[in-house]
N, CA, C and O atoms as a GROMACS GRO file, in nm:
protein
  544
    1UNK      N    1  13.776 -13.290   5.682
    1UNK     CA    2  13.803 -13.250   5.819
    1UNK      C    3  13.885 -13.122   5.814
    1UNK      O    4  14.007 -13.127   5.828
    2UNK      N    5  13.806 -12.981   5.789
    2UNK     CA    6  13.920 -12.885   5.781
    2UNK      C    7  13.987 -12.884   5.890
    2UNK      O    8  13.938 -12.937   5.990
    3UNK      N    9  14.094 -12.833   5.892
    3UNK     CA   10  14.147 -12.808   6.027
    3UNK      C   11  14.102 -12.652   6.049
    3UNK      O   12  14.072 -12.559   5.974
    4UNK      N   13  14.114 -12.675   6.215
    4UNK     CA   14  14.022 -12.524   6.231
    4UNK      C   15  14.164 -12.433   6.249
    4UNK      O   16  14.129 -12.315   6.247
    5UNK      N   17  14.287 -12.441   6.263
    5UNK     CA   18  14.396 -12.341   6.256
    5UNK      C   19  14.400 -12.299   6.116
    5UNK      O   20  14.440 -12.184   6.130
    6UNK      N   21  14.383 -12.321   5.966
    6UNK     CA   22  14.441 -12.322   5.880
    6UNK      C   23  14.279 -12.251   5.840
    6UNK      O   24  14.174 -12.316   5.834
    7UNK      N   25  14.294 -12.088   5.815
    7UNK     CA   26  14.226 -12.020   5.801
    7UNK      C   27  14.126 -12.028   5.677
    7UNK      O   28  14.010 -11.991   5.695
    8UNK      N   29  14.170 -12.080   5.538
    8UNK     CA   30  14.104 -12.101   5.392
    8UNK      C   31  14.018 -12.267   5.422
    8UNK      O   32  13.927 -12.282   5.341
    9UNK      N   33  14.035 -12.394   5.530
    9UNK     CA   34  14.045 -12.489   5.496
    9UNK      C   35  13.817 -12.463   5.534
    9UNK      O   36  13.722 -12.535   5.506
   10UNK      N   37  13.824 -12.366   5.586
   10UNK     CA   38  13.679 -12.448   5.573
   10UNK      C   39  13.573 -12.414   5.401
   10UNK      O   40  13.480 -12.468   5.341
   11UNK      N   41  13.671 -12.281   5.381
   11UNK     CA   42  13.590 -12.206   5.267
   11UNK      C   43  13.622 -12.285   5.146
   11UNK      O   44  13.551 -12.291   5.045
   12UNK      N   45  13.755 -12.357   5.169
   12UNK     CA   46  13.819 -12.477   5.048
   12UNK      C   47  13.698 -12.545   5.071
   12UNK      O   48  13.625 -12.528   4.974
   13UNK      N   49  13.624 -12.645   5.197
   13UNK     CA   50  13.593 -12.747   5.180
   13UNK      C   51  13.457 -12.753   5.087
   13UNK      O   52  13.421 -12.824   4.993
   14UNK      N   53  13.383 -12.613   5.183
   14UNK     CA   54  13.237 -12.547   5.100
   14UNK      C   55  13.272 -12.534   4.949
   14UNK      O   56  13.194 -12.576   4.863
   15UNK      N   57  13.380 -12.479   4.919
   15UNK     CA   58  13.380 -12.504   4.754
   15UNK      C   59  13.388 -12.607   4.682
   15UNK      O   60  13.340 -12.618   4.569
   16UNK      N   61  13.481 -12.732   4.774
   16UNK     CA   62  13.430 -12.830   4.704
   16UNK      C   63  13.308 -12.938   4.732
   16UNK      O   64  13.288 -13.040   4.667
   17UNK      N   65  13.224 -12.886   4.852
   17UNK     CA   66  13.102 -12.993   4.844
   17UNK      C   67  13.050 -12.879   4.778
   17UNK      O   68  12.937 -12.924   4.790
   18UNK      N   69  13.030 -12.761   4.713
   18UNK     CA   70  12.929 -12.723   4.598
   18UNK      C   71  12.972 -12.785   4.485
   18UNK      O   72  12.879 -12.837   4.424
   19UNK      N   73  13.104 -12.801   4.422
   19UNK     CA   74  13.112 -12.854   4.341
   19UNK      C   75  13.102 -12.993   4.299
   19UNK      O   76  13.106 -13.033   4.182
   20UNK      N   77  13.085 -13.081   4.435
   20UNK     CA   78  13.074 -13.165   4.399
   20UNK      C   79  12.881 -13.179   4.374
   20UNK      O   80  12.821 -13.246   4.290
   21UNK      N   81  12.847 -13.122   4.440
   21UNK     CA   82  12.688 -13.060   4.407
   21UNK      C   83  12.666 -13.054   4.239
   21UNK      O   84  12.552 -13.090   4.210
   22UNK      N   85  12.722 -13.027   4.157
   22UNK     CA   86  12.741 -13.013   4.071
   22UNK      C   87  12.802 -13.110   3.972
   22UNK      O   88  12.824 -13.100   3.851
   23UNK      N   89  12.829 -13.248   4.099
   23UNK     CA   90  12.971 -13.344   4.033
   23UNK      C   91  13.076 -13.322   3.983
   23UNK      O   92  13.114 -13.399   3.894
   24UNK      N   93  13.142 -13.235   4.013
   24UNK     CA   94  13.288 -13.182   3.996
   24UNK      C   95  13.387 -13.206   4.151
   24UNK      O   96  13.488 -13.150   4.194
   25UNK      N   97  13.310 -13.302   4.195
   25UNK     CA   98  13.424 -13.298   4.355
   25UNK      C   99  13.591 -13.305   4.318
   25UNK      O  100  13.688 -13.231   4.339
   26UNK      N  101  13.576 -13.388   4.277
   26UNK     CA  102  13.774 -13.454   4.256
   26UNK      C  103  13.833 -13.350   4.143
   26UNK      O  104  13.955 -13.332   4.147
   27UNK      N  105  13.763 -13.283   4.048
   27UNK     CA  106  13.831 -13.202   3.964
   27UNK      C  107  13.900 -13.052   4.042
   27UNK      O  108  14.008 -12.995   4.029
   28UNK      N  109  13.742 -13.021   4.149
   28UNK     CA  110  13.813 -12.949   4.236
   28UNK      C  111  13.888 -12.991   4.374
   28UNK      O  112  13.942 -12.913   4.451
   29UNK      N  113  13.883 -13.080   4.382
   29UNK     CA  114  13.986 -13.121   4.497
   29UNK      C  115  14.112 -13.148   4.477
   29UNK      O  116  14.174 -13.152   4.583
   30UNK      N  117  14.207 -13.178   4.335
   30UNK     CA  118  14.308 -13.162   4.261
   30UNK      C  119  14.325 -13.015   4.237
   30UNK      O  120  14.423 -12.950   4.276
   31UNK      N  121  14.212 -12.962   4.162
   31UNK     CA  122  14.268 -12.800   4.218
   31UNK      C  123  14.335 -12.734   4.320
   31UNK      O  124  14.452 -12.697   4.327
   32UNK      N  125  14.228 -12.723   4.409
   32UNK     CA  126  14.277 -12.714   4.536
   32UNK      C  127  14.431 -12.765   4.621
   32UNK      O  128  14.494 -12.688   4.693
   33UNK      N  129  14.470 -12.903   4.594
   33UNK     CA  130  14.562 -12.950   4.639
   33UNK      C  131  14.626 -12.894   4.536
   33UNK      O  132  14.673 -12.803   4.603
   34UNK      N  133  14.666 -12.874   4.429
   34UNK     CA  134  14.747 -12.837   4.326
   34UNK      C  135  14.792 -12.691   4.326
   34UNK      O  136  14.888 -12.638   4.269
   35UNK      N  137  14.696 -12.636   4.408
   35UNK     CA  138  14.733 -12.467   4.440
   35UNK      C  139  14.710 -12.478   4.605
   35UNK      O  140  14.596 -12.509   4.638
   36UNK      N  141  14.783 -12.461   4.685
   36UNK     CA  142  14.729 -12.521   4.795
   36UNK      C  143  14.774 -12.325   4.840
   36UNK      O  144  14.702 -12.265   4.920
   37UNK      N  145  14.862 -12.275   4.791
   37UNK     CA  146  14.881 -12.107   4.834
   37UNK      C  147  14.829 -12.013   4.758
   37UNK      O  148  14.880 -11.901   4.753
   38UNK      N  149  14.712 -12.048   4.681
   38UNK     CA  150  14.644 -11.980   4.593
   38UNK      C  151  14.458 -12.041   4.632
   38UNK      O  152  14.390 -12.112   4.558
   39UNK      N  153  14.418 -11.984   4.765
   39UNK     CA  154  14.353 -12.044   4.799
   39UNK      C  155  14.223 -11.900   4.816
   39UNK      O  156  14.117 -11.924   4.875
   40UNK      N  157  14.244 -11.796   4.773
   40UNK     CA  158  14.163 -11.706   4.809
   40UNK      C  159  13.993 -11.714   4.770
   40UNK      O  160  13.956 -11.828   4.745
   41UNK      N  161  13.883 -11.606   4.762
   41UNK     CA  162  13.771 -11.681   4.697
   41UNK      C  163  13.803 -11.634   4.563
   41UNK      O  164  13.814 -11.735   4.493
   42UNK      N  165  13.818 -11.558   4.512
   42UNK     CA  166  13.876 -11.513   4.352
   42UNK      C  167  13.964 -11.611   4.290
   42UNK      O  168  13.968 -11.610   4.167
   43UNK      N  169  14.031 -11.692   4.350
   43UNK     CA  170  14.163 -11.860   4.288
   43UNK      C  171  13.982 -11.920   4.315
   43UNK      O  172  13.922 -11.943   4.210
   44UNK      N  173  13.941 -11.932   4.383
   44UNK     CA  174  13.823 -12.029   4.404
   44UNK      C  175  13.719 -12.040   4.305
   44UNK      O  176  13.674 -12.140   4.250
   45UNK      N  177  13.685 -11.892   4.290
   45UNK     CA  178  13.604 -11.888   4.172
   45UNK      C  179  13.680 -11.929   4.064
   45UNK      O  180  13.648 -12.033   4.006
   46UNK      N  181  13.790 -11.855   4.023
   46UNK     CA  182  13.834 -11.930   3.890
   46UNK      C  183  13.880 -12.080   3.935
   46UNK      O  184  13.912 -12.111   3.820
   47UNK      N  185  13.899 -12.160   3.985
   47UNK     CA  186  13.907 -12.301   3.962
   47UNK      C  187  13.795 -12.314   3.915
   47UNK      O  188  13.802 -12.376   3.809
   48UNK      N  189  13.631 -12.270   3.957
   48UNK     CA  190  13.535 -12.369   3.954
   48UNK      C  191  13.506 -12.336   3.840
   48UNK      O  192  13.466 -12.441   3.790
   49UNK      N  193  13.495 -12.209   3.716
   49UNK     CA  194  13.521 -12.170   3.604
   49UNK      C  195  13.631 -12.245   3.490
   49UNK      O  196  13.624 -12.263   3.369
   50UNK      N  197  13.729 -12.278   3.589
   50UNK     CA  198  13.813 -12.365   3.498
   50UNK      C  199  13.775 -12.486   3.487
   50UNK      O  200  13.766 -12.541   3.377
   51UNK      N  201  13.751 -12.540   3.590
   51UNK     CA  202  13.694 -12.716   3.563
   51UNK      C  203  13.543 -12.713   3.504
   51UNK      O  204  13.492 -12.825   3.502
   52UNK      N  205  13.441 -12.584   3.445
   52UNK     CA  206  13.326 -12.617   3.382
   52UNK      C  207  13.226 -12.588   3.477
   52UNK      O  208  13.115 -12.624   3.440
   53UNK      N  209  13.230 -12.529   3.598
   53UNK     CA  210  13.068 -12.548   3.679
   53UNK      C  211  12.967 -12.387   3.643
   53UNK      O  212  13.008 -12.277   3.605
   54UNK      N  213  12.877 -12.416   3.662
   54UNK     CA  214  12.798 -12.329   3.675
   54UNK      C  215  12.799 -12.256   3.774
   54UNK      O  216  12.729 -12.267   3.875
   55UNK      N  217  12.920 -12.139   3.738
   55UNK     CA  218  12.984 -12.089   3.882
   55UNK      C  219  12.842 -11.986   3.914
   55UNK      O  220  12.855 -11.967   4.035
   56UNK      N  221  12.739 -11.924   3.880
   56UNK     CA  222  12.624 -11.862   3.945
   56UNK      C  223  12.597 -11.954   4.034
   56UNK      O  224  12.573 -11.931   4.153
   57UNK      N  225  12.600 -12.094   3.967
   57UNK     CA  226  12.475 -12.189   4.066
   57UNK      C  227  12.584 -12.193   4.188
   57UNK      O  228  12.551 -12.152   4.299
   58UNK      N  229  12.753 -12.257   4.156
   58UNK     CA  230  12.824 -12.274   4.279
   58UNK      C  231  12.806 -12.170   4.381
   58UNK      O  232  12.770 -12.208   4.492
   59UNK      N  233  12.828 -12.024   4.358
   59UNK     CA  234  12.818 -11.913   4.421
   59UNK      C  235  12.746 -11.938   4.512
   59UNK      O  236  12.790 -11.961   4.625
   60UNK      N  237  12.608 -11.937   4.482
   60UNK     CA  238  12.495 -11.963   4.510
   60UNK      C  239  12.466 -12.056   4.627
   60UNK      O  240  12.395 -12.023   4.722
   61UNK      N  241  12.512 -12.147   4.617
   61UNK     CA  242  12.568 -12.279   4.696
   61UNK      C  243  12.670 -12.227   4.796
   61UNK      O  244  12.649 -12.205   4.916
   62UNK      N  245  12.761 -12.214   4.742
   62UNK     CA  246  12.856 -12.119   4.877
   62UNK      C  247  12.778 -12.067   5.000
   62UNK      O  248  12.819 -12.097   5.112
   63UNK      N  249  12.648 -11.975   4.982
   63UNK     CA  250  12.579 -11.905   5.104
   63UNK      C  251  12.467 -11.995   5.120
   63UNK      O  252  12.363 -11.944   5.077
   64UNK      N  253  12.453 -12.098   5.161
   64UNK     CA  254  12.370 -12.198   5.208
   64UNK      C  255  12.474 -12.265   5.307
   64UNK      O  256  12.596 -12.251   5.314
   65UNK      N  257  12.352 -12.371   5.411
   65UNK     CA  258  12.387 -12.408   5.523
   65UNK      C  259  12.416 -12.560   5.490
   65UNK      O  260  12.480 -12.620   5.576
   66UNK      N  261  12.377 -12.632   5.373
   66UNK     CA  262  12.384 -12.751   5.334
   66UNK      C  263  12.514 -12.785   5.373
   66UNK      O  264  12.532 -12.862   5.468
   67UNK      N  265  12.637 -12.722   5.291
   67UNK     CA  266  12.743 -12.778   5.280
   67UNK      C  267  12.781 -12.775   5.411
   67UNK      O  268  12.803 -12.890   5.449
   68UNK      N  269  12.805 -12.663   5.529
   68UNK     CA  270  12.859 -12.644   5.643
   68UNK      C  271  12.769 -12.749   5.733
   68UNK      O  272  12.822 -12.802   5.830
   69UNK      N  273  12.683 -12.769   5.712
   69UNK     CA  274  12.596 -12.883   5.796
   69UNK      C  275  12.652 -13.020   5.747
   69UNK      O  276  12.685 -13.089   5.844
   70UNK      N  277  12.672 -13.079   5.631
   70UNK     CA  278  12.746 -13.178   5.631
   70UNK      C  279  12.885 -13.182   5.649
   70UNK      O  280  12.933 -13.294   5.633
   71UNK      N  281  12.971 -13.083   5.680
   71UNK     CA  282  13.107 -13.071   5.715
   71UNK      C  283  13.113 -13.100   5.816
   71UNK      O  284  13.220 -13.150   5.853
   72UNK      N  285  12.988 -13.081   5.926
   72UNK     CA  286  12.997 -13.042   6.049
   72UNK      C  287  12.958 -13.173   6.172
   72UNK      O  288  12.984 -13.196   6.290
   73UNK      N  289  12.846 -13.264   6.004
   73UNK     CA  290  12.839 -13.410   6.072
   73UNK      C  291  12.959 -13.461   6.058
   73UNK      O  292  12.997 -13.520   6.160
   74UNK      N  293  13.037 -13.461   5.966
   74UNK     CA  294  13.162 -13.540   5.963
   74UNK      C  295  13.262 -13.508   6.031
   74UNK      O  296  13.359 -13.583   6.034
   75UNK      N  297  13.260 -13.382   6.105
   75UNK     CA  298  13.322 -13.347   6.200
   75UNK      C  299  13.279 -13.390   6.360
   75UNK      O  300  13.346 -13.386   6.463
   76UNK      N  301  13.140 -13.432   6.334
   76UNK     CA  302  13.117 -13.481   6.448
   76UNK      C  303  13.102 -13.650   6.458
   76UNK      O  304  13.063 -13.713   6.556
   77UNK      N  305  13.142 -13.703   6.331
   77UNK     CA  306  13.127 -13.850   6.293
   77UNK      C  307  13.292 -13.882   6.354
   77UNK      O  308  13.314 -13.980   6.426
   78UNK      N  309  13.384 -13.798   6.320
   78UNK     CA  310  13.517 -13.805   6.359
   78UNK      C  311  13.538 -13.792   6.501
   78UNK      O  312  13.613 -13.872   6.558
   79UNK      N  313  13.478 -13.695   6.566
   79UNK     CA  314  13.507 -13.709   6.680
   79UNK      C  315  13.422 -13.785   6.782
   79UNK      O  316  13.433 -13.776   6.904
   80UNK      N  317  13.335 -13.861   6.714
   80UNK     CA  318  13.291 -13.996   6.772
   80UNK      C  319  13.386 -14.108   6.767
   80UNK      O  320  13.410 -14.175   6.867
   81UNK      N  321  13.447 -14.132   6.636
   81UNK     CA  322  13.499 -14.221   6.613
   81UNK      C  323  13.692 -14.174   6.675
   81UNK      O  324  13.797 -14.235   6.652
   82UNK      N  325  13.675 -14.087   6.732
   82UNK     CA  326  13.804 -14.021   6.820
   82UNK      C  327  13.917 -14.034   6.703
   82UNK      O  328  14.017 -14.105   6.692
   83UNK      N  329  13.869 -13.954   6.634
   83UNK     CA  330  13.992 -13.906   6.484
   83UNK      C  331  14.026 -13.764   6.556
   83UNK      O  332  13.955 -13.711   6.642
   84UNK      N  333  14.117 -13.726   6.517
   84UNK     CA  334  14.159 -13.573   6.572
   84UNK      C  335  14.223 -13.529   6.503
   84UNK      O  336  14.222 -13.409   6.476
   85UNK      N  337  14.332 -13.649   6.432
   85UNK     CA  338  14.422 -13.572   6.257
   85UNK      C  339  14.393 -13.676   6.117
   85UNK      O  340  14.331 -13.781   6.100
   86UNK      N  341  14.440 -13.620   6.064
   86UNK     CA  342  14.447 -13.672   5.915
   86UNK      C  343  14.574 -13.692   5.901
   86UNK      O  344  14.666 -13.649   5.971
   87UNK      N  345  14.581 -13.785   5.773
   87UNK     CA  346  14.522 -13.920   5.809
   87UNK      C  347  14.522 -13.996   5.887
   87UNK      O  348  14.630 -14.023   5.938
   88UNK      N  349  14.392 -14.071   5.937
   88UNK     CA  350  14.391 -14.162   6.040
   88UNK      C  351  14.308 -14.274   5.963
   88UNK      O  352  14.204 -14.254   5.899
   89UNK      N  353  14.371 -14.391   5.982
   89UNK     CA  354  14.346 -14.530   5.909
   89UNK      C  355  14.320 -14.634   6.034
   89UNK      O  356  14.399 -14.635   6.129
   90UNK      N  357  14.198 -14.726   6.029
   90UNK     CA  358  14.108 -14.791   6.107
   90UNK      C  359  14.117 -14.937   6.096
   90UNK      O  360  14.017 -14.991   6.051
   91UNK      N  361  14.222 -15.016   6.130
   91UNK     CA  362  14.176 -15.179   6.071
   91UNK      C  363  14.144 -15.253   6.243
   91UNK      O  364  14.174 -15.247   6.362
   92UNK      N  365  14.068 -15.311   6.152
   92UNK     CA  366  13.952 -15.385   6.312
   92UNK      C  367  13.953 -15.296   6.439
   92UNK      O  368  14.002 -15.333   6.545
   93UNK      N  369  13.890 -15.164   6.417
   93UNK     CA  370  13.889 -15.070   6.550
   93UNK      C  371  14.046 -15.035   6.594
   93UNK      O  372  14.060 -14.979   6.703
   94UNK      N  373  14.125 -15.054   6.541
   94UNK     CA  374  14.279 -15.033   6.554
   94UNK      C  375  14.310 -14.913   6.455
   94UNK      O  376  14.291 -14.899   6.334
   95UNK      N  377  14.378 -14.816   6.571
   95UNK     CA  378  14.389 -14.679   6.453
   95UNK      C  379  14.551 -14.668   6.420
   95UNK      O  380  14.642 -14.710   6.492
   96UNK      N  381  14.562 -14.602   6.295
   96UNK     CA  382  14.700 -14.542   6.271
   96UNK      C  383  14.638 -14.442   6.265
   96UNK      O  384  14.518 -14.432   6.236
   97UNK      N  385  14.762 -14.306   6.309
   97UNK     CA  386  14.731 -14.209   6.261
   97UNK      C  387  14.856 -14.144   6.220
   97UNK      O  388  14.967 -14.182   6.258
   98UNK      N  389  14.831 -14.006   6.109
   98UNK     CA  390  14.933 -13.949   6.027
   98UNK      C  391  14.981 -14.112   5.907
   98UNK      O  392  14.943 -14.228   5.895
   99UNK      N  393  15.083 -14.020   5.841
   99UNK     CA  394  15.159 -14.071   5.766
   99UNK      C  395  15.224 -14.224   5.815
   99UNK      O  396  15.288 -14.229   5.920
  100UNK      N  397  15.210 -14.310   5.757
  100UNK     CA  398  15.293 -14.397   5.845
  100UNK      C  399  15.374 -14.490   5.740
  100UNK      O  400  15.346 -14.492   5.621
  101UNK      N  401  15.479 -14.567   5.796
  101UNK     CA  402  15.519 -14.652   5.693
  101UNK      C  403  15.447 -14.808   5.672
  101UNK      O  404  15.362 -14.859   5.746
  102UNK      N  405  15.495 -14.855   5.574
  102UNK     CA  406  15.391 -14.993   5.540
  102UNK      C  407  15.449 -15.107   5.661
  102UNK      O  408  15.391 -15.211   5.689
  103UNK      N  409  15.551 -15.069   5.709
  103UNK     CA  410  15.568 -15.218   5.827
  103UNK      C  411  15.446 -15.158   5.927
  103UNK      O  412  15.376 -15.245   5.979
  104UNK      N  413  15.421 -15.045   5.952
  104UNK     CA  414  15.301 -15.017   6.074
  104UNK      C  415  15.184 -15.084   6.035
  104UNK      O  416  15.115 -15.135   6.122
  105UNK      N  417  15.151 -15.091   5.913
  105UNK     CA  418  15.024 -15.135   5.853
  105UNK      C  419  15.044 -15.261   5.856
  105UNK      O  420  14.948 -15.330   5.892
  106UNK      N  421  15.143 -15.316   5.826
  106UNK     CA  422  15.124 -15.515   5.823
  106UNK      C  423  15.156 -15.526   5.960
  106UNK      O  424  15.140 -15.645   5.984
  107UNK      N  425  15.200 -15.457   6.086
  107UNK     CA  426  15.189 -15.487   6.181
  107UNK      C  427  15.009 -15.531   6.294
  107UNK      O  428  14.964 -15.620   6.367
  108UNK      N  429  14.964 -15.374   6.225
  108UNK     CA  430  14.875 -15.370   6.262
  108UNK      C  431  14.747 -15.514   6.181
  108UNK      O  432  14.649 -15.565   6.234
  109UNK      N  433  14.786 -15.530   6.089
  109UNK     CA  434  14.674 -15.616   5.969
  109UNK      C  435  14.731 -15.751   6.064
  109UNK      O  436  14.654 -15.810   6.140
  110UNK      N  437  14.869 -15.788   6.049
  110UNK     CA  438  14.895 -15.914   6.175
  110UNK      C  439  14.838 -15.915   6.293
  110UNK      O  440  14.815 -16.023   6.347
  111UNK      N  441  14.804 -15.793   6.355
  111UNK     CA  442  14.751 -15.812   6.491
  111UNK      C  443  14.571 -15.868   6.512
  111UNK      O  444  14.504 -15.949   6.576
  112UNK      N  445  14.560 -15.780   6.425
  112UNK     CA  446  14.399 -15.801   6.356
  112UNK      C  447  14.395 -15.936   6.323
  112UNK      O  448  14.324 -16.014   6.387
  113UNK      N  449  14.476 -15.981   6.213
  113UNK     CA  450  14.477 -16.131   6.158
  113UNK      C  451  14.451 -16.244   6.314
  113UNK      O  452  14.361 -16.324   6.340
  114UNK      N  453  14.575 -16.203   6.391
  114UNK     CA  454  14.567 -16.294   6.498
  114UNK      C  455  14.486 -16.307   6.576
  114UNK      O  456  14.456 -16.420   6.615
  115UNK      N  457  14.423 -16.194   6.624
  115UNK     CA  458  14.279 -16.171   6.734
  115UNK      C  459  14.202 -16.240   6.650
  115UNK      O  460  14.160 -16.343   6.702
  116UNK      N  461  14.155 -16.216   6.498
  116UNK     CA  462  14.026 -16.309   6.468
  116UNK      C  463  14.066 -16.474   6.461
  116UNK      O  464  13.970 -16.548   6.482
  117UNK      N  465  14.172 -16.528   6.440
  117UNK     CA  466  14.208 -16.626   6.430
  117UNK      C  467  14.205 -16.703   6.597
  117UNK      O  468  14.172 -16.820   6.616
  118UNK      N  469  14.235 -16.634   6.677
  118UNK     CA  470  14.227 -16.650   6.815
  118UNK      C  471  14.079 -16.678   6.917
  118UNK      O  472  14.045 -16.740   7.018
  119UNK      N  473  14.013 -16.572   6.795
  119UNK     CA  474  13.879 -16.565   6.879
  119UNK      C  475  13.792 -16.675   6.904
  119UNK      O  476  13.705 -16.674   6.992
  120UNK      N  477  13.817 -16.776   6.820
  120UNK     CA  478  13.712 -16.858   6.823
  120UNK      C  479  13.527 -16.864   6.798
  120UNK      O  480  13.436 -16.942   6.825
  121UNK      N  481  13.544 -16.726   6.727
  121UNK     CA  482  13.424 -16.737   6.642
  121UNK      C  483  13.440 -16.791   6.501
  121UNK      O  484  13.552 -16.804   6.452
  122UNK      N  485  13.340 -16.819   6.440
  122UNK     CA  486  13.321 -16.862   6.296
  122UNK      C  487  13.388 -16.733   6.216
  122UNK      O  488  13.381 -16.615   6.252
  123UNK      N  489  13.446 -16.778   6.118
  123UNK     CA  490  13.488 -16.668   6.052
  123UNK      C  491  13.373 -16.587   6.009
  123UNK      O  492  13.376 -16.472   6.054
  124UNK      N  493  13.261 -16.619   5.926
  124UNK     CA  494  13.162 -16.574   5.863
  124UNK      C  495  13.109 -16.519   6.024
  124UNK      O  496  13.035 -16.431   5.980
  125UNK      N  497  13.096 -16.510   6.141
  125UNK     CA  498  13.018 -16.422   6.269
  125UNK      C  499  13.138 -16.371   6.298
  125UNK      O  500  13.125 -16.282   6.382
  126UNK      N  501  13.290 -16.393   6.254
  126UNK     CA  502  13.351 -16.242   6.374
  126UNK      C  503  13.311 -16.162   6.389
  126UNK      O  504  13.276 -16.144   6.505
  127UNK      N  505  13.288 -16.062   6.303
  127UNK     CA  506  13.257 -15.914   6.291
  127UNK      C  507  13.109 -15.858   6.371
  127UNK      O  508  13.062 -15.750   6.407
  128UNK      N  509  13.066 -16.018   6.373
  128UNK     CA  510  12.962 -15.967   6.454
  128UNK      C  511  12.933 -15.989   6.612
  128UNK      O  512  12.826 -15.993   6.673
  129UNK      N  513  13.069 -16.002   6.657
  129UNK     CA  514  13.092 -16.032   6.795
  129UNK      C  515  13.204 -15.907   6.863
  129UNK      O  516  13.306 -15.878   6.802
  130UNK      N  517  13.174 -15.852   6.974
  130UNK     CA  518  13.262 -15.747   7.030
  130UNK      C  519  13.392 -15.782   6.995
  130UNK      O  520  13.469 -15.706   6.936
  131UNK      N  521  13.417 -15.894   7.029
  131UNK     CA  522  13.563 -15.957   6.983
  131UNK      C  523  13.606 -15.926   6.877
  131UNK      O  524  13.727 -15.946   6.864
  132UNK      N  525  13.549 -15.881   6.785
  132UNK     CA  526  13.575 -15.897   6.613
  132UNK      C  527  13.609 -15.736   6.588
  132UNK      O  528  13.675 -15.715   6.487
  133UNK      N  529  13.572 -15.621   6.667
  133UNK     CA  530  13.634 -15.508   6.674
  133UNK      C  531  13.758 -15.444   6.671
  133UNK      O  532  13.813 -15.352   6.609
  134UNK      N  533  13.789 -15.542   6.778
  134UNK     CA  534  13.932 -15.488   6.805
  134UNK      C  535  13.961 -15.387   6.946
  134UNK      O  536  14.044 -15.366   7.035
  135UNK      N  537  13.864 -15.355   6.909
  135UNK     CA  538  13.881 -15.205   7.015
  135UNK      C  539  13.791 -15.198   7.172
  135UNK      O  540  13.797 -15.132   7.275
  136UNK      N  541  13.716 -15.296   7.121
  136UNK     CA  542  13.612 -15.285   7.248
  136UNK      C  543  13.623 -15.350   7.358
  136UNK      O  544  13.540 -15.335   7.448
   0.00000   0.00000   0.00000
């Protein structure tokens, strides 16, 4: 989900779905996070040189519509699913979002716990009843 204020985050992301094109996603996505102010396309090229890719083929990959077309479903998968920041964490249709501490999360996993316990469906059919969402 680049953010669209943060000027490098979409050309970061295209470099790493080429590389992961290549199966190098996480080698360059530790890059990346590991130089997060060394983000130009010249730091870009040499990461993908440093972790081993066939930087012609990545290049190459860079000026295609593939990668920006799947950035762009998941940008629109997010704002279906009404994400707007990172991180945002989902238990039974119940969102956190940002950073949070672990009592928010067992709050939220208790609330969840109790609605299915409440619902009076079979355990094995909650999930498949509106009830079993959370959200709906």
């Amino acid at each position: 989900m680049p953010l669209s204020f943060h000027d490098r985050a979409l050309p970061t992301a295209i470099a790493a779905m080429c590389a992961d094109a290549q199966g190098y996603f996480w080698q360059m996505h530790d890059l990346l996070y590991s130089n997060q102010d060394a983000q130009s396309d010249t730091d870009l090229a040499n990461y993908a040189a440093q972790i081993g890719l066939d930087v012609p083929q990545w290049q190459a990959c860079l000026t295609t519509d593939g990668p920006v077309n799947l950035i762009d479903a998941d940008l629109q998968a997010a704002d279906s699913a009404r994400v707007d920041g990172t991180p945002t964490f989902f238990v039974n249709g119940l969102s956190l979002v940002g950073s949070q501490p672990l009592g928010n999360f067992l709050t939220i996993i208790d609330q969840a716990q109790s609605s299915a316990q409440t619902s009076g469906s079979v355990q094995s059919d909650y999930y498949a009843t509106r009830e079993g969402l959370g959200c709906l």
